[in-house]
C-alpha positions in Angstrom: 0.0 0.0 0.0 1.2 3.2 -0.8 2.2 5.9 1.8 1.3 9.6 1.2 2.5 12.8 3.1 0.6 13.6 6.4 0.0 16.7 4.1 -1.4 15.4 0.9 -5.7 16.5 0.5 -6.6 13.9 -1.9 -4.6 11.9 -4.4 -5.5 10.1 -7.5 -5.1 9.0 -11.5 -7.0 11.0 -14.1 -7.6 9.9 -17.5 -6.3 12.2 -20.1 -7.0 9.9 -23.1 -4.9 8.2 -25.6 -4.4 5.7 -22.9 -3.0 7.8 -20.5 -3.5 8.1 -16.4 -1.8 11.0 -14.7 -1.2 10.3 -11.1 -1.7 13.7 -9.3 -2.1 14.7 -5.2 -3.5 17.7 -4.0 -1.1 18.3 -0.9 -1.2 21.4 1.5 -3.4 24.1 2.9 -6.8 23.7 0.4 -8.0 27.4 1.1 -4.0 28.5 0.0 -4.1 29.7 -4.1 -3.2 26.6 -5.7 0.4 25.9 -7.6 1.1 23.9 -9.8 4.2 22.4 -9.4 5.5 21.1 -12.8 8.7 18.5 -12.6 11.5 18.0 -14.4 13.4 15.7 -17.0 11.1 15.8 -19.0 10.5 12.0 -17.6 11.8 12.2 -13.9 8.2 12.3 -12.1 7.6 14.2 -8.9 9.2 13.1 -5.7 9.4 13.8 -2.2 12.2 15.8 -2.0 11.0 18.9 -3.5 7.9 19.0 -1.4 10.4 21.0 1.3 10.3 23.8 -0.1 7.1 24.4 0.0 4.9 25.4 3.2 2.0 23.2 3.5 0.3 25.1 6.4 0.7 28.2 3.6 0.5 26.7 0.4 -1.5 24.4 -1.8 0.2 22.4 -4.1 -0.8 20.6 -7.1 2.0 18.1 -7.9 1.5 15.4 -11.1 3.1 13.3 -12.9 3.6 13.8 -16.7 2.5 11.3 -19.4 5.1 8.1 -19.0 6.4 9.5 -15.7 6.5 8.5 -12.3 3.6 6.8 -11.5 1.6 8.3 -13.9 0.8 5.4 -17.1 1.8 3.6 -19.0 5.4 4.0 -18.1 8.1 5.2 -20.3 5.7 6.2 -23.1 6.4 8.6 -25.5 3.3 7.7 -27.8 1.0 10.9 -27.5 3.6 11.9 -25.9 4.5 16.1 -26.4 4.6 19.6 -25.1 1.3 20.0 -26.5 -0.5 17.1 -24.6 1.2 18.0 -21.2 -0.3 21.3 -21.5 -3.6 20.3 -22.4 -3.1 17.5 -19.3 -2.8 21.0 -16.8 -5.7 22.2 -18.3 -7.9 19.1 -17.7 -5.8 18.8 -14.0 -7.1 22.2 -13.2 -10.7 21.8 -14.4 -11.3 17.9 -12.7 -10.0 20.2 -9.0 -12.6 22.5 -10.0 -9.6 25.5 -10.1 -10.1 28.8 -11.7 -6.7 30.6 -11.5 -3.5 29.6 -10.4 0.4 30.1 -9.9 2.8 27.8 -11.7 6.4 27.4 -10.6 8.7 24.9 -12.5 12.9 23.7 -12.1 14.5 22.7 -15.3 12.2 21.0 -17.7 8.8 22.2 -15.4 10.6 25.7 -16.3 10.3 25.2 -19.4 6.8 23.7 -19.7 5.6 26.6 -16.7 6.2 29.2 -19.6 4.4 27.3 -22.3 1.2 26.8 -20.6 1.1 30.2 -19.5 1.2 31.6 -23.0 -1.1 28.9 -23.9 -3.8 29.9 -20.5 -2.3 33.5 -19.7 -6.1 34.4 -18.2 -5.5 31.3 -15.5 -1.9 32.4 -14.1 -1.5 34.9 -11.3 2.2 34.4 -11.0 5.1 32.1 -12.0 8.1 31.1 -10.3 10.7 29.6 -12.3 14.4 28.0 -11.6 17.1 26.3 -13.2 15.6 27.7 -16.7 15.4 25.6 -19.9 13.8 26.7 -22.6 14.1 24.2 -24.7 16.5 25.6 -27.4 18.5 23.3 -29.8 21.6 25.2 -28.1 20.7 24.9 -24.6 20.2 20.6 -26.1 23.8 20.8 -27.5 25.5 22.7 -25.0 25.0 19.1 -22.6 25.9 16.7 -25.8 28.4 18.3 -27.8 31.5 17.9 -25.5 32.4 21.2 -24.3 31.9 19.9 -20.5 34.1 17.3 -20.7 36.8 20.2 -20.0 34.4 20.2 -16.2 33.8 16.6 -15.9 36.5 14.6 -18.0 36.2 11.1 -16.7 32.3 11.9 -16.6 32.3 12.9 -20.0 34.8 9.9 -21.0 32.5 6.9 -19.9 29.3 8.8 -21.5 30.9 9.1 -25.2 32.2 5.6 -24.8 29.7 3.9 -25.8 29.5 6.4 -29.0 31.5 5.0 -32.3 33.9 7.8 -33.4 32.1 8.0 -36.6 28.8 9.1 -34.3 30.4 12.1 -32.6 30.4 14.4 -35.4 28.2 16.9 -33.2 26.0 16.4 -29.8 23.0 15.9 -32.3 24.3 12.8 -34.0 25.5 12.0 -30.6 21.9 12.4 -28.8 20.8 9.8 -31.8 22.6 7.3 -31.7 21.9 7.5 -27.7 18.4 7.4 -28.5 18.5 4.7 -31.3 20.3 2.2 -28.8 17.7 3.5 -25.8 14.2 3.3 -28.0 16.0 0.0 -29.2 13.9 -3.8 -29.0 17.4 -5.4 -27.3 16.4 -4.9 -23.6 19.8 -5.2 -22.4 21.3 -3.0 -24.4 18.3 -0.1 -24.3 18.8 -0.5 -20.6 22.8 0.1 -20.4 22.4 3.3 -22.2 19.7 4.7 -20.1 21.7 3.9 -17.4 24.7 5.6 -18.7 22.5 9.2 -20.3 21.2 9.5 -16.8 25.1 8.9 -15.1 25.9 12.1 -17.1 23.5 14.0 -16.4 23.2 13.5 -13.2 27.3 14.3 -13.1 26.3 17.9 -14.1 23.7 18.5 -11.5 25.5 20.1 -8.2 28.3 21.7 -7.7 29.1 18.8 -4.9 30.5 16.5 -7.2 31.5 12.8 -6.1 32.2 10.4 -8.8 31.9 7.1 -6.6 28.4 8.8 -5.2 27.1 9.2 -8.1 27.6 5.8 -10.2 25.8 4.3 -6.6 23.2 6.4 -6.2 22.2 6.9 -10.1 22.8 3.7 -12.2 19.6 0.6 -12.4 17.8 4.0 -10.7 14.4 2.4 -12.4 13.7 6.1 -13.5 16.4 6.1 -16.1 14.1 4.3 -18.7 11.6 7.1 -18.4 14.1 10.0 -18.3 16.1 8.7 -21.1 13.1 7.4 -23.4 11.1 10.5 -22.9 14.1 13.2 -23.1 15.2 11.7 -25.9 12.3 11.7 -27.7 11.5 15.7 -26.5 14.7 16.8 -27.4 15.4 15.0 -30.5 12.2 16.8 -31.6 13.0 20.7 -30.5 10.8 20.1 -27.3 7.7 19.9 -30.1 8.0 23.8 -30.2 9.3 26.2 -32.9 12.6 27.1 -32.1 13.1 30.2 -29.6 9.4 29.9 -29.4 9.5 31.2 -25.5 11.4 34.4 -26.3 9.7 35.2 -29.3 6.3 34.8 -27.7 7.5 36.1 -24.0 5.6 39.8 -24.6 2.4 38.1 -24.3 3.1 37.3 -20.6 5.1 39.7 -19.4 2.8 41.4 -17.3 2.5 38.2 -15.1 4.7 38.5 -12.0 7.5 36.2 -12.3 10.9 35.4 -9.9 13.8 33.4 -11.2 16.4 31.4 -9.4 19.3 30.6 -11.3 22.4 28.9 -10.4 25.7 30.6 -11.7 27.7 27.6 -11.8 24.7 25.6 -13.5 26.2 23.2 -15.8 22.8 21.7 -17.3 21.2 25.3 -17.9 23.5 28.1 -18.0 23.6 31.1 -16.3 23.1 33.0 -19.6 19.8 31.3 -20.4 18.2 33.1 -17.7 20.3 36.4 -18.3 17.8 36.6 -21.8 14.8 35.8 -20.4 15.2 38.3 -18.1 15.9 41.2 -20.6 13.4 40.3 -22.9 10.8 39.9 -20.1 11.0 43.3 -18.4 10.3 44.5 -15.1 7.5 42.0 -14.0 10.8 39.3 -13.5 12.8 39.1 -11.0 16.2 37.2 -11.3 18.1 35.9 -8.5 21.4 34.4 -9.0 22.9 32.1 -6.1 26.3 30.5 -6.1 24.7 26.6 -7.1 24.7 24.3 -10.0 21.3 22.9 -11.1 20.3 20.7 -8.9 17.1 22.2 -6.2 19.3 19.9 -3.3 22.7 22.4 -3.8 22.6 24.4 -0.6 22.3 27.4 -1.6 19.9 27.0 -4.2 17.5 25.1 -2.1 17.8 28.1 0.7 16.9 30.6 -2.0 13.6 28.6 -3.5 12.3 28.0 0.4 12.3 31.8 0.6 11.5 32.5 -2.6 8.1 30.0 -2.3 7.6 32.1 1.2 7.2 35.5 -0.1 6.7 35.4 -3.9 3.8 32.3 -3.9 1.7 34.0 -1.5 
């Protein structure tokens, strides 16, 4: 049987058709504003971790699981599968818990997908709170694959591109696909040793703590590797199913929203100038706050900053 937080309201799985079930929990103060909380990867699923920086006696949190994710189903499935669908999922989220308006906040991937469902529902978001910003740029894609962080993580960086033929590493494209051929491959085995080894990596750029041994423990047979590595693969190897600098080019039609940014200078997944344009091209409704942190919500300082941040921004 399945243990929730003291804190959770309700909890349940919604159909969203095509064969999908979204598992979803409704955790926190229920007469708080609700936020949606949007996770990362895309393909990681919620977790327990990230519930801390939130305040259930203050907040109301919606937390979900995106299509293939967690324990949302079926697992690992990128059929129906796209930025699209996992807006339209919020949508039908919000209308099942009977929820007029909302804030949004989003790490990473949720960052990403935060921004697209506000310009897709502007009229339902009060506020957004965003860290670790993606947003989902074939340069933001490359700047992970293409090499240049081996000079950061060499040994990291030499186990993840050895398992690519030389004639495969033309560019951190062709590297991504052959990746992704192996991963959405029929030999089990195989599909499984390369999940394995795309999550290693990038889990090795997450925090500024590094530790090799910790890492290969705590990260590889992980059973979420098949989901993160099926279903980023598939998002990524498609420009996140948007036009490219989609968010940018679109941002003036929600730049009146209130929005606060926590961005880690040292981030090694997102970098720090990612969230340097979204800032100028936003205006004066943002907020950015860089902290001395890689990407990773758990990095000290990073983790103080979004507690705070949830405490006087998401009230």
């Amino acid at each position: 049987m399945e243990t929730l937080s003291p804190n959770v309201q309700t909890s349940g799985m919604l159909s969203v058709g095509d064969g999908h079930e979204l598992y979803y929990e409704d955790w926190g103060n229920p007469d708080a504003t609700p936020i949606f909380h949007l996770h990362g990867g895309p393909g990681s699923g919620g977790g327990e971790q990230i519930k801390l920086i939130y305040n259930p006696k203050k907040h109301r949190v919606i937390f979900h699981d995106q299509r293939g994710a967690g324990r949302s189903t079926p697992y690992a499935c990128i059929e129906a599968n796209t930025s699209q669908h996992l807006i339209a999922d919020i949508e039908r989220l919000r209308e099942h818990l009977g929820i007029e308006s909302l804030y949004v906040s989003g790490g990473s991937w949720g960052s990403t997908l935060a921004l697209l469902y506000a310009l897709a529902h502007p009229e339902r978001v009060q506020k957004i709170m965003l860290w670790s910003l993606f947003l989902g740029r074939q340069s933001e894609v490359d700047f992970v694959n293409d090499g240049r962080l081996g000079s950061f993580f060499p040994e990291a960086w030499e186990r993840f591109i050895g398992l690519v033929p030389p004639e495969h590493r033309g560019s951190g494209q062709s590297i991504m696909q052959y990746y992704a051929d192996a991963i959405h491959g029929a030999e089990e085995a195989r599909a499984r040793t390369y999940a394995n080894e795309w999550a290693l990596w990038e889990s090795s750029l997450l925090s500024v703590n590094y530790n090799k041994a910790l890492k290969e423990k705590s990260v590889l047979d992980d059973r979420d590797n098949t989901a993160v590595a099926k279903i980023e693969t598939h998002y990524f190897l498609n420009s996140c199913f948007v036009p490219e600098n989609y968010i940018l080019d679109s941002i003036s039609s929600i730049s009146h929203i209130p929005c606060t940014l926590v961005h880690g200078r040292f981030d090694m997944c997102t970098p720090a100038s990612t969230a340097y344009e979204l800032d100028r091209a936003y205006g004066d409704a943002l907020t950015l706050i860089y902290v001395n942190s890689g990407h990773s919500s758990s990095d000290p300082e990073m983790n103080v900053a979004l507690r705070t941040t949830t405490q006087l921004f998401l009230t």
